[in-house]
DRENPAVO-703040 format. One record per residue (C-alpha): residue in three letters; x, y, z. Coordinates in steps of 0.25 Angstrom, whole numbers, padded with zeros to 4 digits. Layout:
REM DRENPAVO-703040
<atom><rest>ala</rest><px>X</px><py>Y</py><pz>Z</pz></atom>
...
//
This chain:
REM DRENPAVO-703040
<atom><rest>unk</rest><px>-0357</px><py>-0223</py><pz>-0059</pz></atom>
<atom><rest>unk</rest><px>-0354</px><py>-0214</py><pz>-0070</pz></atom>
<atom><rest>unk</rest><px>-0369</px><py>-0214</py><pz>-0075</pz></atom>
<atom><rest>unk</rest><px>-0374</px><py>-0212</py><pz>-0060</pz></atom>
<atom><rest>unk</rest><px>-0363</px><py>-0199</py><pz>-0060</pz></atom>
<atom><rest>unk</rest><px>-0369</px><py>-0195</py><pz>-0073</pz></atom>
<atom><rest>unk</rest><px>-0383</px><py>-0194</py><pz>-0071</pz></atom>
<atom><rest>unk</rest><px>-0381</px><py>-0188</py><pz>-0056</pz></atom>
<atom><rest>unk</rest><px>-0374</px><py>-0177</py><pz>-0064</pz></atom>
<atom><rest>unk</rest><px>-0385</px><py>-0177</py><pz>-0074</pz></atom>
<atom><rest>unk</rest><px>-0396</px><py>-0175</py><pz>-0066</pz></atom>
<atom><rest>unk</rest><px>-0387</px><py>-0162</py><pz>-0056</pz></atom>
<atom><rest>unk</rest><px>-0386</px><py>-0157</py><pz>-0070</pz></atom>
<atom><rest>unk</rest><px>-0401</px><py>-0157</py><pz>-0072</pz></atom>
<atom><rest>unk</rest><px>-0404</px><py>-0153</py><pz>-0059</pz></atom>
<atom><rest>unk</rest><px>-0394</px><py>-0143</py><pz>-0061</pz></atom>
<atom><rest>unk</rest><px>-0400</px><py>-0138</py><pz>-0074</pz></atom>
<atom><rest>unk</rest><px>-0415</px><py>-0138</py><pz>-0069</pz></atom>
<atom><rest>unk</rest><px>-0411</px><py>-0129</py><pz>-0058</pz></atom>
<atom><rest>unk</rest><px>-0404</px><py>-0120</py><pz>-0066</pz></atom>
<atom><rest>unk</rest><px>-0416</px><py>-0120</py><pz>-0077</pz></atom>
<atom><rest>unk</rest><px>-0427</px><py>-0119</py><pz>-0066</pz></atom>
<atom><rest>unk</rest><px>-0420</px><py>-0107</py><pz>-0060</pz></atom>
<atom><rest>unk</rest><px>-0415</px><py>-0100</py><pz>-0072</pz></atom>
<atom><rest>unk</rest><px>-0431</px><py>-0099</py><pz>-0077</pz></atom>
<atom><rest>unk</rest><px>-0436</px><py>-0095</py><pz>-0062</pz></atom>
<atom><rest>unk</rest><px>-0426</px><py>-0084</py><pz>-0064</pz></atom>
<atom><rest>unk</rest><px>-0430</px><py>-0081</py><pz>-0079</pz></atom>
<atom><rest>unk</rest><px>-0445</px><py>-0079</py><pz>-0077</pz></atom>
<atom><rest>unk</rest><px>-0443</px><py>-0072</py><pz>-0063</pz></atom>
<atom><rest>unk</rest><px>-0432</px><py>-0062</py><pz>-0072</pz></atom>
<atom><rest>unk</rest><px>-0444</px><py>-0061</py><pz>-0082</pz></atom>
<atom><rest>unk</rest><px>-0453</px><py>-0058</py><pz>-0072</pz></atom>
<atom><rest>unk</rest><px>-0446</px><py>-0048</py><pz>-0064</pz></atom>
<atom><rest>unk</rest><px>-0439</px><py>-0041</py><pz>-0076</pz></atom>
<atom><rest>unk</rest><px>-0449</px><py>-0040</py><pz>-0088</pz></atom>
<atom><rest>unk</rest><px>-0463</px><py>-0041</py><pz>-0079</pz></atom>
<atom><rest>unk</rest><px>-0460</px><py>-0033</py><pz>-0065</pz></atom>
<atom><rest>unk</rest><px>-0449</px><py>-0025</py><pz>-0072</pz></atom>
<atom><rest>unk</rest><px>-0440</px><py>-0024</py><pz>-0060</pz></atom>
<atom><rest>unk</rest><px>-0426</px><py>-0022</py><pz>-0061</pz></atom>
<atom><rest>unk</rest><px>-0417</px><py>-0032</py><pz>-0067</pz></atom>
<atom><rest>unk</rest><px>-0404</px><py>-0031</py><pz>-0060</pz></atom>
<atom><rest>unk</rest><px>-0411</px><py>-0033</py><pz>-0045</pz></atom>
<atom><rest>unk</rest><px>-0420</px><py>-0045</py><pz>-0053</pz></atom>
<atom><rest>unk</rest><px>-0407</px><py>-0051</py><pz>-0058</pz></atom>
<atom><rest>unk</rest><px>-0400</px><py>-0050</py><pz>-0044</pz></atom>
<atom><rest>unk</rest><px>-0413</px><py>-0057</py><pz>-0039</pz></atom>
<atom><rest>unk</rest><px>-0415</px><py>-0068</py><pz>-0047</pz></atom>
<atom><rest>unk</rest><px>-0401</px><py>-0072</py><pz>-0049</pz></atom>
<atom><rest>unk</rest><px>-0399</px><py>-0074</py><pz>-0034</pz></atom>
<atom><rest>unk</rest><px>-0410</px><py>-0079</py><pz>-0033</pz></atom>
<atom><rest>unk</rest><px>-0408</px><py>-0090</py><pz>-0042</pz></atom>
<atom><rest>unk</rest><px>-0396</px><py>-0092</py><pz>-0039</pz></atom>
<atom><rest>unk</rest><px>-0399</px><py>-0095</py><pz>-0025</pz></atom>
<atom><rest>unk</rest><px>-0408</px><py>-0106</py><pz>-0029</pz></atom>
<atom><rest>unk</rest><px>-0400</px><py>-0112</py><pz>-0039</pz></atom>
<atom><rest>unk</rest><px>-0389</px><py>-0114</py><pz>-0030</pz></atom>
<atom><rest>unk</rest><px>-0400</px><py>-0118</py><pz>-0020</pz></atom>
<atom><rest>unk</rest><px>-0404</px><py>-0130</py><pz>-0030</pz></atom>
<atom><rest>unk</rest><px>-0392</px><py>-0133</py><pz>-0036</pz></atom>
<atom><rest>unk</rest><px>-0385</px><py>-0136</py><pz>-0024</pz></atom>
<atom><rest>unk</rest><px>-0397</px><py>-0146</py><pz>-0016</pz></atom>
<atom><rest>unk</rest><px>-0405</px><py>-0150</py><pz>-0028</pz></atom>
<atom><rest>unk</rest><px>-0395</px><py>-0152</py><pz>-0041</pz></atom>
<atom><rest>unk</rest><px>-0381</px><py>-0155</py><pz>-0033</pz></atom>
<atom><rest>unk</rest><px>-0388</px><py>-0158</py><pz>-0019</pz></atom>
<atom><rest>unk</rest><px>-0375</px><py>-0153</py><pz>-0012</pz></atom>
<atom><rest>unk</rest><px>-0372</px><py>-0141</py><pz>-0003</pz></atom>
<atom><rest>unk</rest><px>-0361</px><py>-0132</py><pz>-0010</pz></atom>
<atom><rest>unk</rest><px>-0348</px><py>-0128</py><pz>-0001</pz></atom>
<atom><rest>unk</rest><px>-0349</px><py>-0112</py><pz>0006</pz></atom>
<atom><rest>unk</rest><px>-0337</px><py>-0111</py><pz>-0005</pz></atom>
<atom><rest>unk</rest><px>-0346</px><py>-0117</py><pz>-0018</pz></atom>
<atom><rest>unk</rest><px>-0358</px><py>-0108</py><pz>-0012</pz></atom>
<atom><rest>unk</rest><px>-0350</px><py>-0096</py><pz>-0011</pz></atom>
<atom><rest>unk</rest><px>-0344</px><py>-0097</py><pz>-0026</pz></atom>
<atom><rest>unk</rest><px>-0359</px><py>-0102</py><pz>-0032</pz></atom>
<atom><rest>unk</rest><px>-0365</px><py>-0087</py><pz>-0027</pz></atom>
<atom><rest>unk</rest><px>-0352</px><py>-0080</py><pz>-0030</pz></atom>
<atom><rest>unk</rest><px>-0351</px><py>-0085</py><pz>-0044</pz></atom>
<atom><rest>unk</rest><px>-0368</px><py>-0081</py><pz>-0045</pz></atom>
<atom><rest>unk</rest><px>-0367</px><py>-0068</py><pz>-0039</pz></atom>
<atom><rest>unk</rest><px>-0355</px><py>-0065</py><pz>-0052</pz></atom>
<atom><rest>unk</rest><px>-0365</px><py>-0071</py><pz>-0060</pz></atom>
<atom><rest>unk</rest><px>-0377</px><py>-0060</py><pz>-0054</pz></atom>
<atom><rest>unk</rest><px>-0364</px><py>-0051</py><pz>-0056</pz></atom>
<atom><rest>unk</rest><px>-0363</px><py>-0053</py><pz>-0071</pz></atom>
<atom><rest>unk</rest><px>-0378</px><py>-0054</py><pz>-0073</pz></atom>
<atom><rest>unk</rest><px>-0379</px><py>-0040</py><pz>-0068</pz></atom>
<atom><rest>unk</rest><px>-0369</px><py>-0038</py><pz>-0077</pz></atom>
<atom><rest>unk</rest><px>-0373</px><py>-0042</py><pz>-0091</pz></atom>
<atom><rest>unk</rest><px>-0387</px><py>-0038</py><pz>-0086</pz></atom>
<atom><rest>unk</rest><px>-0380</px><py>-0022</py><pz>-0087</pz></atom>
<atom><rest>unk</rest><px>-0373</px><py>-0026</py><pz>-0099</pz></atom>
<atom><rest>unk</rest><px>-0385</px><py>-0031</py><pz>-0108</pz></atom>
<atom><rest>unk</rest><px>-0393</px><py>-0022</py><pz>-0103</pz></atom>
<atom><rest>unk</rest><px>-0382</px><py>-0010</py><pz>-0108</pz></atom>
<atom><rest>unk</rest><px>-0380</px><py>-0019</py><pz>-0121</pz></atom>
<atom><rest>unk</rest><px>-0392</px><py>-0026</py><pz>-0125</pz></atom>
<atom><rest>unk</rest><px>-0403</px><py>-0016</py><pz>-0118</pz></atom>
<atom><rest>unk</rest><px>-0408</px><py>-0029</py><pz>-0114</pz></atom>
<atom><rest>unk</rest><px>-0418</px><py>-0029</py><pz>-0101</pz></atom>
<atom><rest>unk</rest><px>-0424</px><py>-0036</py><pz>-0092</pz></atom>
<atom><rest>unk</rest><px>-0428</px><py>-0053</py><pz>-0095</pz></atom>
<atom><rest>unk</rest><px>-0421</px><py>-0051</py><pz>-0108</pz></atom>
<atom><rest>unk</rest><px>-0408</px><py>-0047</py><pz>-0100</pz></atom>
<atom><rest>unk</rest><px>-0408</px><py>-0058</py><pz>-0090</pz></atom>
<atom><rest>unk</rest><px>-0408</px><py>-0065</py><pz>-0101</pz></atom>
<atom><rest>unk</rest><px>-0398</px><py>-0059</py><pz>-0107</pz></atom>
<atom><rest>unk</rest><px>-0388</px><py>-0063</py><pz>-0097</pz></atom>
<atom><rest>unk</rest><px>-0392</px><py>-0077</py><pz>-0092</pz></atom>
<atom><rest>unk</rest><px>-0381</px><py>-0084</py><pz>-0103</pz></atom>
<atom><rest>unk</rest><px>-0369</px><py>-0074</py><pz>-0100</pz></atom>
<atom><rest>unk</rest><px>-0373</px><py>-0074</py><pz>-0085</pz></atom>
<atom><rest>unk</rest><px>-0374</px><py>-0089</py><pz>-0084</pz></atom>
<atom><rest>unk</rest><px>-0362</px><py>-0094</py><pz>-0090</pz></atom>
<atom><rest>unk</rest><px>-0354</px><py>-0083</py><pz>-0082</pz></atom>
<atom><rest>unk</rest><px>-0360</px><py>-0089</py><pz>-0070</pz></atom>
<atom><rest>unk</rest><px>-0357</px><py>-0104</py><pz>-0073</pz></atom>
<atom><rest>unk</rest><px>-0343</px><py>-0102</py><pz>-0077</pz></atom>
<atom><rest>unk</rest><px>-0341</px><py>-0096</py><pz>-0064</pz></atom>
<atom><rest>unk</rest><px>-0349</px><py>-0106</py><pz>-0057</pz></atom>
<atom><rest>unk</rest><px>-0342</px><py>-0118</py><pz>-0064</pz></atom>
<atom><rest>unk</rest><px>-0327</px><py>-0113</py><pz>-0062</pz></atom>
<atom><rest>unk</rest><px>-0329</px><py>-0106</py><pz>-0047</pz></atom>
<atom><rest>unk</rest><px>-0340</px><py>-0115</py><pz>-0038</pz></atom>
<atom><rest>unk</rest><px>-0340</px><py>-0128</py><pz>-0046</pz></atom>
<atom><rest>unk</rest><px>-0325</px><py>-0129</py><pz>-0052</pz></atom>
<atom><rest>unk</rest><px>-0319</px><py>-0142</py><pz>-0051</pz></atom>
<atom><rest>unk</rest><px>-0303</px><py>-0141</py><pz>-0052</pz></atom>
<atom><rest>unk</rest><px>-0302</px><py>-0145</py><pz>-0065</pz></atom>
<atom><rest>unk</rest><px>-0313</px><py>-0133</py><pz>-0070</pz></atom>
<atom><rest>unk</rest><px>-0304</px><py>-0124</py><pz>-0064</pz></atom>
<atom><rest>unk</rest><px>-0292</px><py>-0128</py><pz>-0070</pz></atom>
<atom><rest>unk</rest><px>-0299</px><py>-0128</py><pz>-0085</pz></atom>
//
């Protein structure tokens, strides 16, 4: 039984991870398209994609890798916790830019890591914090 468990937990991990990998290169070649190519404007491109990406992960994620319909409550905390994460991006997009004079594909860049583990911490602790996450 504790195999069985094991590789069910496995393969959401994997389905998990090819979701997140599929969607962060969609999101990295439309980012290098839009910013170093058509040359339109970051911030508007950054609110775009982000959204847009977000939508469809949680799309997946939720009937592909976990095959389960999330609670109004869950739902409501996963786009509350992305829309801080849109909020920093847009952030540290201001702050690189002002300290790195970084633009464009380079910035999007830039942020991914910081903006990332921001959005997971939040993500572990707020919508999918077990009691005893919460009381580390």
């Amino acid at each position: 039984m504790k195999d069985y468990l094991l590789k069910i937990k496995n393969l959401q991990f994997t389905k998990f991870a090819g979701v997140g990998g599929l969607i962060a290169v969609f999101s990295l070649l439309a980012f290098y398209v839009t910013l170093n190519i058509l040359k339109l404007p970051i911030i508007p491109v950054y609110i775009t994609i982000y959204i847009t990406a977000t939508l469809i992960s949680y799309y997946l994620n939720s009937r592909y890798t976990f095959k389960k319909e999330r609670s109004y409550q869950d739902t409501l905390k996963y786009f509350l916790v992305y829309i801080a994460g849109l909020v920093v991006g847009i952030g540290l997009i201001k702050l690189f830019e002002y300290l790195f004079n970084l633009e464009g594909f380079l910035l999007i860049l830039a942020i991914l890591v910081p903006r990332s583990i921001f959005t997971y911490l939040l993500s572990k602790y707020l919508v999918f914090a077990k009691s005893k996450d919460l009381d580390a």
